[in-house]
VODRENLO-443116 format. One record per residue (C-alpha): residue in one letter; x negated, y negated, z. Coordinates in steps of 0.5 Angstrom, whole numbers, padded with zeros to 4 digits, always signed. Each point is the difference from the previous one (the first is absolute). Example, Ala and Ser with C-alpha at 12.3 -4.5 7.8 and 13.67 -1.06 7.14 Angstrom:
# residues 2
a-0025+0009+0016/s-0002-0007-0002/
***
This chain:
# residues 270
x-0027+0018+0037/x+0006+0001-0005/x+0005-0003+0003/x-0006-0007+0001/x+0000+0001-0008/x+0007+0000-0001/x+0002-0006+0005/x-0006-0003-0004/x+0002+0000-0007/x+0007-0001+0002/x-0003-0006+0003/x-0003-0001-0008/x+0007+0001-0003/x+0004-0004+0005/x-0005-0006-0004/x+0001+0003-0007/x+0007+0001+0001/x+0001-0009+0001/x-0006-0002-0004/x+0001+0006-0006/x+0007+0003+0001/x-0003+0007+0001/x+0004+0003+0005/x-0005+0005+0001/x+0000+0005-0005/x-0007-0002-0003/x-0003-0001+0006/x+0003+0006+0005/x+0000+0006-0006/x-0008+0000+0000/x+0000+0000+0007/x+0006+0005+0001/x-0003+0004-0004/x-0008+0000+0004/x+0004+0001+0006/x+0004+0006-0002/x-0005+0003-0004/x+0001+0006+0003/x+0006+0002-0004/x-0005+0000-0006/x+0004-0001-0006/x+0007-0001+0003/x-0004-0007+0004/x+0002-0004-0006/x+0008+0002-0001/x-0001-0002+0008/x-0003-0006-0001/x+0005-0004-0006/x+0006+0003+0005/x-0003-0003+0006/x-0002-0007-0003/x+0008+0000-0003/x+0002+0000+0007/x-0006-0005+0003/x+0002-0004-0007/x+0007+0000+0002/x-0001-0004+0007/x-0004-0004-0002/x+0003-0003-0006/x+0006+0000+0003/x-0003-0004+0006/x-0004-0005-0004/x+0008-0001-0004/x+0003-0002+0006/x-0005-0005+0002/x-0002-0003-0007/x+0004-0007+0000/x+0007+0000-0005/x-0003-0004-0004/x-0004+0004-0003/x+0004+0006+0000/x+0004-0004-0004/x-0004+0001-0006/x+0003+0008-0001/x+0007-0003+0001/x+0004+0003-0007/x-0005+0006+0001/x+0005+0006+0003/x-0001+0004-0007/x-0008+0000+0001/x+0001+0002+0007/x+0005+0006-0001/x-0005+0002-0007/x-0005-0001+0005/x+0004+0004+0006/x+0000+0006-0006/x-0007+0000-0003/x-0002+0001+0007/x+0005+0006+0002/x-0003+0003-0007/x-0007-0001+0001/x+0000+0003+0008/x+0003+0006-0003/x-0005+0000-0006/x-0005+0000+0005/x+0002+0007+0004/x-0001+0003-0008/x-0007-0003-0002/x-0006+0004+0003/x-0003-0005+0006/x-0006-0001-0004/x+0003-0003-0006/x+0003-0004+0004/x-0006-0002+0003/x-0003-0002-0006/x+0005-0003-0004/x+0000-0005+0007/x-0007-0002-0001/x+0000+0001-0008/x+0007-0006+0001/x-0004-0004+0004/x-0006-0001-0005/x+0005-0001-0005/x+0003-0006+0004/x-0007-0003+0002/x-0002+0000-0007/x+0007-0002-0003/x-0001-0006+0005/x-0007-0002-0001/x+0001+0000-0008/x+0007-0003-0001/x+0002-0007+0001/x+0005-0002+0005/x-0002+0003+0006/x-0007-0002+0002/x+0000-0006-0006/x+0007-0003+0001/x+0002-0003-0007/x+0001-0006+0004/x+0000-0002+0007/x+0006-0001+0003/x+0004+0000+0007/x+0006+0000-0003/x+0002+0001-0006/x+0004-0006-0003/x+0005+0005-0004/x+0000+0005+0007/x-0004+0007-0001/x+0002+0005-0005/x+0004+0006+0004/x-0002+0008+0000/x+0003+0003-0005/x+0005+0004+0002/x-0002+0006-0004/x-0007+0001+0003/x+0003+0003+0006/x+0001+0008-0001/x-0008-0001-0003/x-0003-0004+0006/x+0004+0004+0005/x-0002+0007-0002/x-0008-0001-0001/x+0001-0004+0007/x+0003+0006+0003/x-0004+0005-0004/x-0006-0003+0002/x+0001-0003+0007/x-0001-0007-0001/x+0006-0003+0000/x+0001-0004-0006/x-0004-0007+0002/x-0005+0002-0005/x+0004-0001-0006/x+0005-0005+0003/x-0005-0005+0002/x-0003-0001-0006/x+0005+0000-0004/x+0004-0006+0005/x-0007-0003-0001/x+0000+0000-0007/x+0008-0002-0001/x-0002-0007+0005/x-0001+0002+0007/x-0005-0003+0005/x-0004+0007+0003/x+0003-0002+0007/x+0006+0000-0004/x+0000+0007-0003/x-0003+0003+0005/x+0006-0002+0005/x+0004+0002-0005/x-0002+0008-0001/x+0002+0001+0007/x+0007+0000-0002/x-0002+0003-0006/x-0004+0005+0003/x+0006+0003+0005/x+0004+0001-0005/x-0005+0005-0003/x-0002+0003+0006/x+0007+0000+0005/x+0003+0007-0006/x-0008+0003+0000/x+0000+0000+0007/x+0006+0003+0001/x-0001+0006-0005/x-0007+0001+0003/x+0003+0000+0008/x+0005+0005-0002/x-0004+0004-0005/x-0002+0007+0004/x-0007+0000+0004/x-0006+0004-0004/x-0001+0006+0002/x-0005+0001+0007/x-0008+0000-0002/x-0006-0002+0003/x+0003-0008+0001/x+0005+0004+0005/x-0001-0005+0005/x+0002-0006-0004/x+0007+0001+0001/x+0005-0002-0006/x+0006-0003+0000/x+0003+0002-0008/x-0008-0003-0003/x+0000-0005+0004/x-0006-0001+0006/x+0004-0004+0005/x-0006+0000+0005/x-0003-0004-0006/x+0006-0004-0001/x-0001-0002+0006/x-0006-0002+0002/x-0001-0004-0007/x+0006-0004+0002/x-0002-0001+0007/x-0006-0004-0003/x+0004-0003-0006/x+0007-0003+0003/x-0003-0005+0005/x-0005-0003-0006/x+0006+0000-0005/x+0003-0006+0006/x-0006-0003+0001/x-0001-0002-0008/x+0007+0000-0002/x+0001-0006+0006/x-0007-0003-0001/x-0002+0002-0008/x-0008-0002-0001/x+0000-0005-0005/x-0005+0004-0007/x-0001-0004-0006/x+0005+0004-0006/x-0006+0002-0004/x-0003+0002+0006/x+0006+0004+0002/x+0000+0003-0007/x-0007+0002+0001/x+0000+0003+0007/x+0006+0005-0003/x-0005+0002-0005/x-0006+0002+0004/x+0005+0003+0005/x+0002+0005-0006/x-0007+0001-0001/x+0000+0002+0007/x+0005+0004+0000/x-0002+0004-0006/x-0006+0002+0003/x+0003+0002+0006/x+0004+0005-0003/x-0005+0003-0004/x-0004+0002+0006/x+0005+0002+0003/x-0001+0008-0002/x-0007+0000+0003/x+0001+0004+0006/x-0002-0003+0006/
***
């Protein structure tokens, strides 16, 4: 029955990752941790370690079939993927310090925030103008967020597209835009966390001995979340449903507020 939920909320994140350049990370760290509950506190640590993995494959994909031109946006962006790249390295380390459960709720107390913030403050879902393309060309992420976005994305899981596709929203960017882009970006954060949590050593053996580990990763979790996401990621990237931008904005919101929730029950036993 695990399995079956894992495949399909990869099959959620597959959709999430071309519509919303959520690699994985908000849906798969609730799942994750409901399926590994058994290591009690320590299902939390597993779950950001296995959603970076999940996150790196997924993003990495989702780049490799999204069309140049649009990739061409971050051209002249190799600082903001290397303050990225080293944001992401110290967040995974961050995260292997930090109790499970503060990391847990400060994932869900991020969340409200960002709904929040999107909700109040104009430019995401009330654009001060409405256009396609900018005259002037939308404005580049500044090259400083880097180490921020990176070490909250990898401190929490989540990857980075809550703060990247907002703020590429706001600086021009359509949502169908913003939300190619932070794949790219996403990777950039996720390839050094995953690679910090691989190489990390295993917990110690508990009452979830039969979860079998690599360094915090779950790959048995990666796995199946992969199995669903990967055909979804071809199927839209070749054929991407057509969503009206306001909509497109609105749906981001509700899936956060979706997310929220999720992942403040996740405690409750089953």
């Amino acid at each position: 029955m695990d399995v079956a939920i894992l495949i399909g909320i990869g099959l959620l994140t597959g959709v999430t990752t071309v519509l919303f350049g959520f690699g994985g990370g908000f849906a798969a760290v609730p799942v994750v941790v409901w399926a590994d509950a058994a290591l009690g506190a320590d299902a939390m640590r597993v779950a950001t370690a296995t959603s970076a993995l999940v996150m790196v494959v997924n993003a990495a994909f989702a780049t490799a079939v999204t069309p140049r031109r649009v990739l061409g946006a971050l051209r002249g962006g190799t600082g903001l993927l290397l303050l990225l790249a080293a944001g992401g390295t110290a967040g995974a380390l961050a995260t292997r310090l930090a109790p499970a459960a503060l990391v847990r709720w400060l994932f869900v107390a991020y969340v409200a925030i960002t709904i929040v913030d999107l909700l109040l403050r104009p430019g995401f879902l009330r654009p001060r103008a409405h256009i396609e393309e900018p005259a002037d060309g939308p404005r580049p992420l500044p090259a400083v967020l880097g180490v921020p976005i990176g070490a909250v994305a990898a401190f929490l899981g989540v990857g980075g597209s809550v703060m990247t596709v907002p703020a590429m929203r706001r600086a021009g960017h359509t949502m169908h835009v913003a939300s190619a882009l932070a794949n790219p970006l996403t990777l950039a954060i996720a390839l050094p966390a995953t690679a910090v949590s691989l190489g990390g050593a295993a917990l110690p053996a508990s009452a979830g001995a039969h979860i079998h580990l690599v360094g915090l990763v779950d790959p048995g979790a990666a796995a199946a979340l992969l199995a669903g996401a990967l055909p979804v990621i071809g199927v839209l990237r070749r054929r991407p449903p057509r969503i009206p931008d306001r909509v497109h904005a609105w749906a981001y919101v509700g899936l956060l507020t979706v997310v929220a929730a999720a992942m403040s029950l996740s405690g409750v036993p089953r």
